[in-house]
C-alpha positions as CSV (number, residue, x, y, z in Angstrom):
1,X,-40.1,-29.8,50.8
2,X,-39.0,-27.5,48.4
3,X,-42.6,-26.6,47.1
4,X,-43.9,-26.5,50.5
5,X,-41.8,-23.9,51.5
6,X,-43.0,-22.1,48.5
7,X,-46.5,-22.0,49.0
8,X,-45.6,-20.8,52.4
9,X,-44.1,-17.9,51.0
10,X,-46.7,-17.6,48.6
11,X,-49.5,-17.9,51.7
12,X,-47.7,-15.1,53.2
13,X,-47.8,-12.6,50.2
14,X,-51.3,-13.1,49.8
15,X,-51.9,-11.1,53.2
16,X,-49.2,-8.6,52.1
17,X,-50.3,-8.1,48.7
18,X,-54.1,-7.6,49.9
19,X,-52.8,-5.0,52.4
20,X,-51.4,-2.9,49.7
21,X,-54.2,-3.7,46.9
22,X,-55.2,-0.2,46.4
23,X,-51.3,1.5,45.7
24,X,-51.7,5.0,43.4
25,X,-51.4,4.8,39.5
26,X,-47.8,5.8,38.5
27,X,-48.3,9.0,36.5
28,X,-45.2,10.6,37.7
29,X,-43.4,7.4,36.3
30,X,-44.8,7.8,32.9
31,X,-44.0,11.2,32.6
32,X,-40.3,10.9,33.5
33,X,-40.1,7.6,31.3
34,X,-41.6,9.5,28.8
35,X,-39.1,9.6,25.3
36,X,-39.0,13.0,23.8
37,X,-38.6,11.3,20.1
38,X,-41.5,8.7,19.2
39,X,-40.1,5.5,19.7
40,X,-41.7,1.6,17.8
41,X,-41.6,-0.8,19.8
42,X,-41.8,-4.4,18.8
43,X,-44.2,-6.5,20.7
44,X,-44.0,-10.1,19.7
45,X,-47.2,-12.1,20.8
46,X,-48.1,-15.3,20.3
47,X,-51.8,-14.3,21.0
48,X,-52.2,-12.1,18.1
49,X,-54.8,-12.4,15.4
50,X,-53.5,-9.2,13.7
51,X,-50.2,-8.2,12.4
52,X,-48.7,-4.5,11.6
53,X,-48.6,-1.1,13.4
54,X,-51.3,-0.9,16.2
55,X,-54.1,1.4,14.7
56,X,-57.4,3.4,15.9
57,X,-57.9,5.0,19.2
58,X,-55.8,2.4,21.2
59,X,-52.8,3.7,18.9
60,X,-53.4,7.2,19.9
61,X,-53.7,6.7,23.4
62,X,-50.4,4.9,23.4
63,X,-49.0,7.7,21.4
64,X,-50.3,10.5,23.8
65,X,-49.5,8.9,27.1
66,X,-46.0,7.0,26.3
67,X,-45.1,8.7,22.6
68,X,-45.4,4.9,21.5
69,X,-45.9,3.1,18.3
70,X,-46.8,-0.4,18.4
71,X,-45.6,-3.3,16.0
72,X,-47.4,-5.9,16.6
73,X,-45.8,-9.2,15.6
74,X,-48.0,-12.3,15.2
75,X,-46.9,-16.1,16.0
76,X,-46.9,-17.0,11.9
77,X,-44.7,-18.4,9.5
78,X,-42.3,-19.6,11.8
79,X,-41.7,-16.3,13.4
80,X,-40.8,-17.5,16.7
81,X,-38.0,-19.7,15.8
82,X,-36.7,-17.1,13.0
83,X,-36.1,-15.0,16.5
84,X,-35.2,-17.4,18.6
85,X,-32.0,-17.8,16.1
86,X,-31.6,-14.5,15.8
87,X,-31.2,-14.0,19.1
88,X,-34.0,-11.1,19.6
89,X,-37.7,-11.6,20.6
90,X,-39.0,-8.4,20.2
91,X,-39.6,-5.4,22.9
92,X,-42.1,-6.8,24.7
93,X,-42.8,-10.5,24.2
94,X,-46.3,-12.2,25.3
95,X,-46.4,-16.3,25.2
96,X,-49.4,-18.4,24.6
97,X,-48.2,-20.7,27.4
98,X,-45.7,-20.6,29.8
99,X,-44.0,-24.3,28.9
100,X,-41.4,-25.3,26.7
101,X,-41.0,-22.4,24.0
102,X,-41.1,-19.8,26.9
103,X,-38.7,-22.2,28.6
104,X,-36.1,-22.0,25.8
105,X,-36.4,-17.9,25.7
106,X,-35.3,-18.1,29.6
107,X,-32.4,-20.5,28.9
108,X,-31.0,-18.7,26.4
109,X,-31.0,-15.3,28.1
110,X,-33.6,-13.7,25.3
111,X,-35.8,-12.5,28.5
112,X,-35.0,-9.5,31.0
113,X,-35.1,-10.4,34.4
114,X,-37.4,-8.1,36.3
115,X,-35.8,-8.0,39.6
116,X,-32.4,-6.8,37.5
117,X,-31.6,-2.9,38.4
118,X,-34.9,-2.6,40.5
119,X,-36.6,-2.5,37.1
120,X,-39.3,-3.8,38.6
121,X,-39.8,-1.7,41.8
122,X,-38.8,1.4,39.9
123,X,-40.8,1.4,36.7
124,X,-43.7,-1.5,37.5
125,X,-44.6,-0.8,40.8
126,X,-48.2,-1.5,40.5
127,X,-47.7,-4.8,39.6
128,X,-45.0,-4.9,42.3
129,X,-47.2,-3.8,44.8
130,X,-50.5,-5.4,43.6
131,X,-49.4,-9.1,41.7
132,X,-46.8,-10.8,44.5
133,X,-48.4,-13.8,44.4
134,X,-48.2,-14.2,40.3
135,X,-44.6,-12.8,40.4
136,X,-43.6,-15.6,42.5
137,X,-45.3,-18.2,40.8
138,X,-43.7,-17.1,37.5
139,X,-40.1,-17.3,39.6
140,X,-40.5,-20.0,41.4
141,X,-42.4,-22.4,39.2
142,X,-42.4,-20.9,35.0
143,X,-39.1,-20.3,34.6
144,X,-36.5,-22.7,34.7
145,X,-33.7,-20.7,35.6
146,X,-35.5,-19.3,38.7
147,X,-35.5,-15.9,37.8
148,X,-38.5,-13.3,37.4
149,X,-39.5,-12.7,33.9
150,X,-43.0,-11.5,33.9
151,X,-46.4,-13.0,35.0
152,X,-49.4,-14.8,33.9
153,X,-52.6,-13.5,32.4
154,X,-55.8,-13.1,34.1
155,X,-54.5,-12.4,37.8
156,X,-57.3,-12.5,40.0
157,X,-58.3,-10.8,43.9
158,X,-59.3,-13.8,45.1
159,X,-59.4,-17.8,44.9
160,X,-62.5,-18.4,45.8
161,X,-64.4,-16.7,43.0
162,X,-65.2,-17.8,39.8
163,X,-64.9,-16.6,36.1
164,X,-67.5,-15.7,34.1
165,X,-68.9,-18.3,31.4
166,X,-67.2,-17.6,27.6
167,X,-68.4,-21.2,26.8
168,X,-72.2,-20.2,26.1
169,X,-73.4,-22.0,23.7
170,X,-74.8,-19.3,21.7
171,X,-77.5,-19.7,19.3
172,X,-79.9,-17.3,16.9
173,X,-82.2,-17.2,19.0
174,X,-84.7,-14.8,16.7
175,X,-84.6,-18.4,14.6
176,X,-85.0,-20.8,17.0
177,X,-88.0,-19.6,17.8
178,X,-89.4,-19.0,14.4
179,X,-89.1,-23.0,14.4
180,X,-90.6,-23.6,17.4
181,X,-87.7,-23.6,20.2
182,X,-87.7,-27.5,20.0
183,X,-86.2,-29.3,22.9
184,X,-81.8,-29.7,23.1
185,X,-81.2,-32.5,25.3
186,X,-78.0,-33.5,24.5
187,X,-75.3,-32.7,21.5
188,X,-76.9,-34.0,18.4
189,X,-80.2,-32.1,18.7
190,X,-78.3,-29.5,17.3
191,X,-77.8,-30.7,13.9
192,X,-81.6,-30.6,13.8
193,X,-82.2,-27.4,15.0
194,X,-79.3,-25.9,12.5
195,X,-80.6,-27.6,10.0
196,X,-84.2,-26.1,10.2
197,X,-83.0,-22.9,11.0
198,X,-81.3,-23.1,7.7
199,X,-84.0,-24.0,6.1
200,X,-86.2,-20.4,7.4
201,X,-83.1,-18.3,6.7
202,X,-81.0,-19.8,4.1
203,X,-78.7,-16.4,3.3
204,X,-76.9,-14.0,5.2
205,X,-77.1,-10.3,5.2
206,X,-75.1,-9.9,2.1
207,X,-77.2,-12.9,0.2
208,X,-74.5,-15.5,0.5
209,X,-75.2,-19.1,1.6
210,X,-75.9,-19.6,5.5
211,X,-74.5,-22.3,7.5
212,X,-74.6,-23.8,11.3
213,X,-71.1,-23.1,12.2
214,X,-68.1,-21.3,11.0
215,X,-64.8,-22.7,11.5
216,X,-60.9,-21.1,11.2
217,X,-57.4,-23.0,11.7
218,X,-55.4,-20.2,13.0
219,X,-55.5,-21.7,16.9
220,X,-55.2,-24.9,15.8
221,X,-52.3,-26.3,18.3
222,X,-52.0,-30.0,18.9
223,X,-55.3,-30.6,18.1
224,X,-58.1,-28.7,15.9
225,X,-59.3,-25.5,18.4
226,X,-62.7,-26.0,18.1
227,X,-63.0,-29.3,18.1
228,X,-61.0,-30.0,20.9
229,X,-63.4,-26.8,22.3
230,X,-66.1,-28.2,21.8
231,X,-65.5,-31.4,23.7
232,X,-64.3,-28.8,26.7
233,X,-68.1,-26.7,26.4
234,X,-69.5,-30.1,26.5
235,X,-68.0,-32.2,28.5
236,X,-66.3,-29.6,30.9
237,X,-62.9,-31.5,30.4
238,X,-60.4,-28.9,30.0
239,X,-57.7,-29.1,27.0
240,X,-54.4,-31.3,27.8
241,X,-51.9,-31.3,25.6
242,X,-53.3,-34.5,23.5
243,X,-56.4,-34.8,25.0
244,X,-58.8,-33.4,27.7
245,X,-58.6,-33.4,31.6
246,X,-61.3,-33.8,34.0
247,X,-61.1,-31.2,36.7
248,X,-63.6,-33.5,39.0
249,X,-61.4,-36.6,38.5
250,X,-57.7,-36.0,37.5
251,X,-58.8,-38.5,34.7
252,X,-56.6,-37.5,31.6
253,X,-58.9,-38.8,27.9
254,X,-56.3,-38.8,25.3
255,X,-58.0,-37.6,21.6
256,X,-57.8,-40.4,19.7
257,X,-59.8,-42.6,22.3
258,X,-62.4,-44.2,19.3
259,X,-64.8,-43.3,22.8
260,X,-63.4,-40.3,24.2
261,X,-64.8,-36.4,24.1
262,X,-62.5,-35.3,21.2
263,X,-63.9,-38.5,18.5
264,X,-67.1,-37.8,19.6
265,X,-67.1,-34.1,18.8
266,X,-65.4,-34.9,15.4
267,X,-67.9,-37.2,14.8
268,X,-70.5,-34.5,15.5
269,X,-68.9,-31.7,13.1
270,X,-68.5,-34.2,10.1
271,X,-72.4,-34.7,11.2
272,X,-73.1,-31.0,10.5
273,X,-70.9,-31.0,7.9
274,X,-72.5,-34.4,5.7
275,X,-75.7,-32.6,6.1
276,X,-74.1,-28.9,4.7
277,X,-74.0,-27.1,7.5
278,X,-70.1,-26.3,8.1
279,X,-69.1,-23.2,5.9
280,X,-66.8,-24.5,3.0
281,X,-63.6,-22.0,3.9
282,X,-63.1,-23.3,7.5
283,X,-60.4,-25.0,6.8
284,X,-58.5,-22.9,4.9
285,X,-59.7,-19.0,6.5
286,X,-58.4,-17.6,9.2
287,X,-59.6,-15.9,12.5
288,X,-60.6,-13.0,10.3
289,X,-63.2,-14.7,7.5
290,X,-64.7,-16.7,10.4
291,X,-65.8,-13.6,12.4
292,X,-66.8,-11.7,9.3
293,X,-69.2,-14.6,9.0
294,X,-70.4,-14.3,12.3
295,X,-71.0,-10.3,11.8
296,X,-72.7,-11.1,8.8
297,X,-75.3,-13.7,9.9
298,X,-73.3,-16.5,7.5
299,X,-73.3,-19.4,10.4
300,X,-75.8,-19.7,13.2
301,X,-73.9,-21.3,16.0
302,X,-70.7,-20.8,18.0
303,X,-69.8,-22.2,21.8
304,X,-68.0,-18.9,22.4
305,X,-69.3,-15.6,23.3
306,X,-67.0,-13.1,21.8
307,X,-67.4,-15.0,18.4
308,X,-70.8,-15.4,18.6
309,X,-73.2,-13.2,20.3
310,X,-70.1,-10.5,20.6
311,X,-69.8,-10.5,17.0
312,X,-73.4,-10.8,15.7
313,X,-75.8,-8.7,18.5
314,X,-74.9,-5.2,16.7
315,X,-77.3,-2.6,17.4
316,X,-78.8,-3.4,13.4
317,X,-79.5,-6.9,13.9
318,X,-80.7,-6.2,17.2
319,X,-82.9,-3.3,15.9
320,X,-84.0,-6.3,13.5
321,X,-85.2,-8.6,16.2
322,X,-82.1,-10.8,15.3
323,X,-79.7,-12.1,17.8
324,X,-77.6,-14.4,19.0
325,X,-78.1,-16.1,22.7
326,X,-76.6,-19.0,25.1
327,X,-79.0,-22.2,24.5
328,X,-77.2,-24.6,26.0
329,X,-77.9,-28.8,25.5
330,X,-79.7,-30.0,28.7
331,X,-76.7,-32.6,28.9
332,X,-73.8,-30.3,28.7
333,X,-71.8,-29.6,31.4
334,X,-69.7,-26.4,30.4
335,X,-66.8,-25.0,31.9
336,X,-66.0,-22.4,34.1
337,X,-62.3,-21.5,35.5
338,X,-62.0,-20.7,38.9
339,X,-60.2,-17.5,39.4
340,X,-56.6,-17.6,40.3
341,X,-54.3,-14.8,42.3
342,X,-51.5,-17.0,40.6
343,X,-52.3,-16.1,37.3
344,X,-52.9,-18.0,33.7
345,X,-50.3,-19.5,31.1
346,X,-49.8,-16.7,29.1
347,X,-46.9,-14.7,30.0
348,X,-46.1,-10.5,30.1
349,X,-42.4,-10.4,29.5
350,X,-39.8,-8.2,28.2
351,X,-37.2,-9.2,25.5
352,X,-33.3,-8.6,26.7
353,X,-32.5,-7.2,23.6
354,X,-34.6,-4.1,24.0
355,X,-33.2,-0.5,23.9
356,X,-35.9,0.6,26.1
357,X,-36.3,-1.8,29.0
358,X,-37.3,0.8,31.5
359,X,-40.4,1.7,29.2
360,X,-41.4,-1.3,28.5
361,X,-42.0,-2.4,32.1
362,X,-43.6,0.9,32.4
363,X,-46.4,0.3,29.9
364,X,-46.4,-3.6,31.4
365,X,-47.0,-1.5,34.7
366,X,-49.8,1.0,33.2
367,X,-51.5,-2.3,31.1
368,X,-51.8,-3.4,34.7
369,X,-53.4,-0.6,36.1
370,X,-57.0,-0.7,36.6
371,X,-57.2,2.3,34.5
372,X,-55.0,0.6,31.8
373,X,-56.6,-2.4,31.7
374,X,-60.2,-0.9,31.5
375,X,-58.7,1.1,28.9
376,X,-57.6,-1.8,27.3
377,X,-61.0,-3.5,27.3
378,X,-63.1,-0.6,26.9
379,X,-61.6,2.2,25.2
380,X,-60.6,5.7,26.7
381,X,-61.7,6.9,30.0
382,X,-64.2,9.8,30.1
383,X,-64.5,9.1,26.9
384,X,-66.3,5.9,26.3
385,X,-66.1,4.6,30.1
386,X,-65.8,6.3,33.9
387,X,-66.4,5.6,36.8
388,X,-68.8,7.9,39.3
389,X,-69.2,7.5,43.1
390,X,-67.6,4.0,43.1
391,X,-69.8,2.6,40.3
392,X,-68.6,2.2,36.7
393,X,-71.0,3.8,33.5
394,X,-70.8,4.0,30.3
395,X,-70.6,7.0,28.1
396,X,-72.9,7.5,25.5
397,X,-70.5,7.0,23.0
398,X,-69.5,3.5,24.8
399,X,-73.3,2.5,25.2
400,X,-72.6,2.6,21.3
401,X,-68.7,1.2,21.4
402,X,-70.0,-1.7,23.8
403,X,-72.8,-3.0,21.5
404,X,-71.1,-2.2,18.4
405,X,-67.5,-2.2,17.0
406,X,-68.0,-0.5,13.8
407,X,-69.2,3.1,15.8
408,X,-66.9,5.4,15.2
409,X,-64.4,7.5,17.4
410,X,-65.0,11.4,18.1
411,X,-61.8,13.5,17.0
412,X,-58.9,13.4,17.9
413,X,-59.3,9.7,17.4
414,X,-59.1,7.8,14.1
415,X,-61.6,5.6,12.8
416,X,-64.0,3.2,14.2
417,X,-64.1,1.3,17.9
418,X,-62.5,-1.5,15.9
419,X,-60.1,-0.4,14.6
420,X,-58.4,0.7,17.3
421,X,-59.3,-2.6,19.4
422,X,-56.1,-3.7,21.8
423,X,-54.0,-6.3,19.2
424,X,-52.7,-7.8,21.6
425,X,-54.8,-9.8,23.1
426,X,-53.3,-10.8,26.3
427,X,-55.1,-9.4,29.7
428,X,-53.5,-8.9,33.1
429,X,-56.1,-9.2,35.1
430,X,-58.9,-11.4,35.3
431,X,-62.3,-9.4,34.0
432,X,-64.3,-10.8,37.0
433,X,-61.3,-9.5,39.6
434,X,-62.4,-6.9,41.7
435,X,-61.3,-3.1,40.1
436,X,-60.1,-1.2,42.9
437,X,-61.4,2.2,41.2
438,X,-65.0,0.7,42.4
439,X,-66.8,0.2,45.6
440,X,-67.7,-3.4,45.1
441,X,-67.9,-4.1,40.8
442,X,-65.7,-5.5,38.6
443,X,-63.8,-5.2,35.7
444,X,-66.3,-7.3,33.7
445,X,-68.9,-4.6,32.3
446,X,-72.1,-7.3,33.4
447,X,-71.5,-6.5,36.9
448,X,-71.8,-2.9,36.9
449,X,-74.9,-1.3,38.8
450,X,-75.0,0.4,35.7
451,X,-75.6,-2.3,33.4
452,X,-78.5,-4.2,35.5
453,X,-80.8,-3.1,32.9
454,X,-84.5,-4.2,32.0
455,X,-84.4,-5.8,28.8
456,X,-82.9,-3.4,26.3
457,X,-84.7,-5.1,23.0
458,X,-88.1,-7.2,22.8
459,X,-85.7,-10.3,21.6
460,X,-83.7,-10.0,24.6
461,X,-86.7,-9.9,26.9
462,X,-88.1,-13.3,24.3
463,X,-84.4,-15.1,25.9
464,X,-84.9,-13.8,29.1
465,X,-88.5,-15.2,29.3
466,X,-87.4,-18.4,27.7
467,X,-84.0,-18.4,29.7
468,X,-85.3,-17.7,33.3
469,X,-82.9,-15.6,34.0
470,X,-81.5,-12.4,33.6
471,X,-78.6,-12.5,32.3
472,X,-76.1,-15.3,30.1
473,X,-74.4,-15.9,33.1
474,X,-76.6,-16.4,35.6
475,X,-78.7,-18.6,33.0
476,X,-75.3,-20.8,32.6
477,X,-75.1,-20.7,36.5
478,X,-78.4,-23.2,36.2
479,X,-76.7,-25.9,34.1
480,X,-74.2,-29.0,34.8
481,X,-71.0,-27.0,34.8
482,X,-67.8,-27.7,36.3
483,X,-65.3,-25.5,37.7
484,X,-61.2,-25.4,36.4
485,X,-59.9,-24.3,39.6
486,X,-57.0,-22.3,39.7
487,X,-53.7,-23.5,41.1
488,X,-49.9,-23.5,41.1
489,X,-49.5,-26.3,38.5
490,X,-47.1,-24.9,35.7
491,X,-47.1,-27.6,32.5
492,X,-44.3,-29.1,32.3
493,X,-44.1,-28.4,28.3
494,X,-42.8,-31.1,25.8
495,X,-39.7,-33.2,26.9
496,X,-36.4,-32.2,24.7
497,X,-36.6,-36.1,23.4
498,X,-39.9,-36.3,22.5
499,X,-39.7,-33.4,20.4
500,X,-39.5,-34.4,17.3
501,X,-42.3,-37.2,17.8
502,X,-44.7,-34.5,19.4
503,X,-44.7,-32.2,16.2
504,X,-44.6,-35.1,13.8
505,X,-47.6,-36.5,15.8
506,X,-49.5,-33.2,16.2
507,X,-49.1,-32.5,12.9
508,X,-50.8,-35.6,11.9
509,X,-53.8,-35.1,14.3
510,X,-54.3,-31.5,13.3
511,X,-54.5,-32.4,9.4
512,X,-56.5,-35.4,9.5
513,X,-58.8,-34.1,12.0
514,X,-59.5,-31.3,9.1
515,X,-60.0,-34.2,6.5
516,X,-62.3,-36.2,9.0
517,X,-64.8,-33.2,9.6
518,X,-65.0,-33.2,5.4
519,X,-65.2,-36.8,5.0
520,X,-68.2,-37.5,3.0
521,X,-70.1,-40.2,4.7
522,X,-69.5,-42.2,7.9
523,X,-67.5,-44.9,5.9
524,X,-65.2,-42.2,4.4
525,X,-64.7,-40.5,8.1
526,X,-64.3,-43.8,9.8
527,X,-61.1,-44.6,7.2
528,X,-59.7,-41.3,8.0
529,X,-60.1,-42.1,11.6
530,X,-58.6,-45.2,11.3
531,X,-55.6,-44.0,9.4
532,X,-54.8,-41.5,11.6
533,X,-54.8,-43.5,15.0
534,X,-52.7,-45.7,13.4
535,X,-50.4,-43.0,11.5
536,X,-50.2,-40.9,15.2
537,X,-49.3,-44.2,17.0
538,X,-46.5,-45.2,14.2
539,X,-44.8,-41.7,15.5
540,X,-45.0,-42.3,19.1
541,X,-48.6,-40.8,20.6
542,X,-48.5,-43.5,22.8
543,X,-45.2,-42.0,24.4
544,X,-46.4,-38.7,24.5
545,X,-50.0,-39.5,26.3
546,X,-47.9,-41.5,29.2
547,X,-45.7,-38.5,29.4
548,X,-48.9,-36.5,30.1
549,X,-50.4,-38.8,32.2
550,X,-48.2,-38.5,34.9
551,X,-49.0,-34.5,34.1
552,X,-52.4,-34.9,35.2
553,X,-51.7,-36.4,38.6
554,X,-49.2,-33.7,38.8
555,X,-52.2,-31.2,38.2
556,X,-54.8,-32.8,40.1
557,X,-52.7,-32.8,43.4
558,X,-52.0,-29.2,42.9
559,X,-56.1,-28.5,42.4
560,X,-56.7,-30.5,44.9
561,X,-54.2,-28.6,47.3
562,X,-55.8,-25.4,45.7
563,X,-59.2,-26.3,46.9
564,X,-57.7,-28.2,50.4
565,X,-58.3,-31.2,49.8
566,X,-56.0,-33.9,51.6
């Protein structure tokens, strides 16, 4: 009963929040909260790829509009339980998920409860006004002590939309069809193609080795990221704690099923990799070498758009005829999430121990903002982005910004687009929401009128040919996908007393999986296997994959209610 009455709540603040959608920008609010002396504020994320002082034109605008330093503090090297003892998060803290660690924060009183001193109503009142329906969830189902801490990532205007593809398969295309575009049925076709494509360009831009895929470790969680991604872009089963979900069936495949998605896709890598085409460093580089290789040329292949094509299709290699586009296997059936006025897992919240609580919910508030949150994707308004009689453009300088990084920012800002790129890396709303500064676009730049361009390169127009279609998306559209919908289901995060079994068993899965994809030949990888099915078992996977069983019913009722099915 006590759920139903909270979707009945949360039915009702959808009709109230759309009412008051389109509330003003709080401008007034920034300039009273405003501190005369520049104050550095801590922001702890779990999210970050970066550590140290924000930099670049983000910096500056944060320094202009709130007389704010950022310091950005990166999940490494034990850093969240070095805080957790002493008893300070940081300023403002964002969470990769919203289950157990987030859950420890909120028992132990380390988060500020929004709804304290009309903190929220005073100094966020965009989000207030504008994100009921997240706020609640985040109260009502995230926190375990039922207060209002924050909300999830990727808030959305509606439930019945989708999000755009970032599982696209991207390939060089400029060398698949120097070999002759051959057919990709299924998975394995691709260490073919990679492997001729290797053989027609065998060096990078800089003259080092080329390979089919570039690899880091830095997201690794209880499984290896990409592999684990992989299996998700393929399949379309979504990551579940030790294994993947399918959306369609409820039906939980735990990761070390000798036939499930994840074996099948470490099989596959250690394929690419017996045949020299997985970059050496993988294992040991970070986020950072891996997308230097992408920039470079150095790999040829990635499932995701903002490493691969984002990366690589810079106005010189495009200039070039070089670039990289989706070509995805006939088989695959790739995800898409379904949008959700709930919001995601990962969590804007505010640590208690901060000196300056009422600014930080104000630059939560701004973030939120459709100004602030195209600002946050797209750099300075009027300067690389506006938006004109209800349709969004482009500057000439962000024409430039958009389709390279490395473009540098007019004075008064410092140093390239790059640079100063948002560290981060959380969103508040979804990129496919509706922005509220437009007539009918989004905040996702490939839905502007502006941007329904003819082919801006003769290789584009080559994928476009090849593609039939216009665009990535609407050329993913075509395929086998499936949808993630989005729904109240929170995770219920790892049980106190399987703790110690769940590291001890994640550990084991992350560093043999590492060995397996380097194994030698199928003998050498099948011994690795082996020893690691039996070495995860021997700590209690078998425990953990019942306790997240009876997660996946949990979930698939609450998609299913999503989507109203009885």
């Amino acid at each position: 009963m006590k759920h139903k009455k909270i979707l009945s709540a949360v039915t009702a603040l959808t009709m109230f929040a759309a009412s008051v959608f389109a509330a003003p920008a709080t401008e007034g609010n920034i300039k009273k909260i405003r501190p005369k002396k520049t104050v550095t504020l801590d922001v702890y994320t779990q999210l970050a790829n970066y550590s140290g002082m924000q930099t670049g034109w983000f910096a500056d605008v944060m320094l202009e509009k709130f007389n704010v330093k950022i310091n950005i503090i990166p999940e490494t090297g034990g850093a969240y339980q070095t805080r957790m003892e002493a008893g300070n998060l940081g300023d403002i803290v964002v969470w990769g998920d919203n289950t157990d660690k987030y859950g420890q924060a909120c028992k132990k009183g380390l988060l500020l409860d929004w709804e304290a001193d009309g903190l929220l109503k005073t100094w966020g009142p965009y989000i207030n006004a504008n994100m009921k329906m997240a706020l609640q969830k985040n109260k009502f189902m995230d926190s375990p002590d039922k207060k209002l801490h924050g909300y999830g990532h990727g808030v959305s205007t509606s439930a019945k939309d989708i999000q755009s593809f970032f599982y696209t398969w991207d390939l060089r295309y400029d060398l698949y069809e120097k070999i002759g575009k051959p057919r990709v049925k299924d998975l394995y076709d691709l260490i073919d193609v990679l492997a001729k494509m290797k053989e027609v360009c065998p060096t990078d831009d800089n003259g080092n080795t080329t390979y089919g895929v570039s690899l880091f470790n830095d997201w690794d969680g209880n499984m290896v990221m990409y592999v684990k991604s992989l299996a998700t872009a393929y399949f379309g089963y979504d990551e579940f704690d030790f294994g993947l979900y399918d959306p369609d069936s409820g039906t939980f495949y735990d990761c070390l099923d000798p036939n499930g998605p994840y074996m099948y896709t470490l099989k596959f890598i250690n394929k690419l990799n017996q045949k020299g085409l997985v970059d050496p460093d993988s294992m040991t580089q970070k986020y950072s070498g891996m997308s230097e290789d992408y920039q470079n040329g150095t790999a040829f292949w990635n499932i995701f758009n903002w490493m691969g094509s984002g990366t690589y299709n810079s106005e010189n290699h495009i200039n070039e005829g070089k670039a990289m586009y989706p070509v995805c296997p006939e088989d695959a059936h790739p995800i898409v999430y379904g949008q959700s006025v709930y919001g995601g897992n990962r969590l804007w919240t505010i640590g208690s121990k901060t000196a300056y609580p009422e600014l930080c919910m104000a630059i939560i508030n701004w973030f939120s903002t459709p100004e602030g949150y195209m600002t946050t994707l797209y750099g300075p308004r009027k300067v690389t982005w506006d938006v004109k009689n209800g349709k969004t453009y482009f500057t000439e300088l962000g024409k430039l910004t958009s389709a390279d990084s490395k473009t540098n920012m007019p004075a008064p800002y410092k140093g390239t687009f790059g640079d100063g790129a948002f560290q981060i890396n959380n969103i508040t709303w979804c990129s496919d929401a509706y922005n509220p500064l437009t007539t009918n676009e989004t905040y996702n730049k490939s839905s502007w009128e502006s941007e329904q361009l003819p082919a801006q390169s003769t290789i584009e127009q080559k994928w476009r040919d090849w593609a039939g279609a216009a665009t990535p998306d609407k050329y993913l559209q075509k395929t086998q996908y499936r949808v993630s919908p989005g729904s109240l289901y929170t995770g219920a995060g790892v049980p106190d007393d399987l703790s110690m079994k769940w590291n001890q068993v994640a550990e084991c899965i992350r560093n043999e999986t590492w060995k397996a994809i380097y194994a030698k030949n199928d003998a050498e990888f099948q011994s690795i296997v082996d020893g690691m099915i039996k070495d995860a078992k021997s700590y209690g996977y078998e425990e953990c994959c019942e306790h997240t069983r009876k997660q996946a019913a949990k979930r698939f009722a609450a998609e299913k209610q999503a989507k109203g099915i009885k």
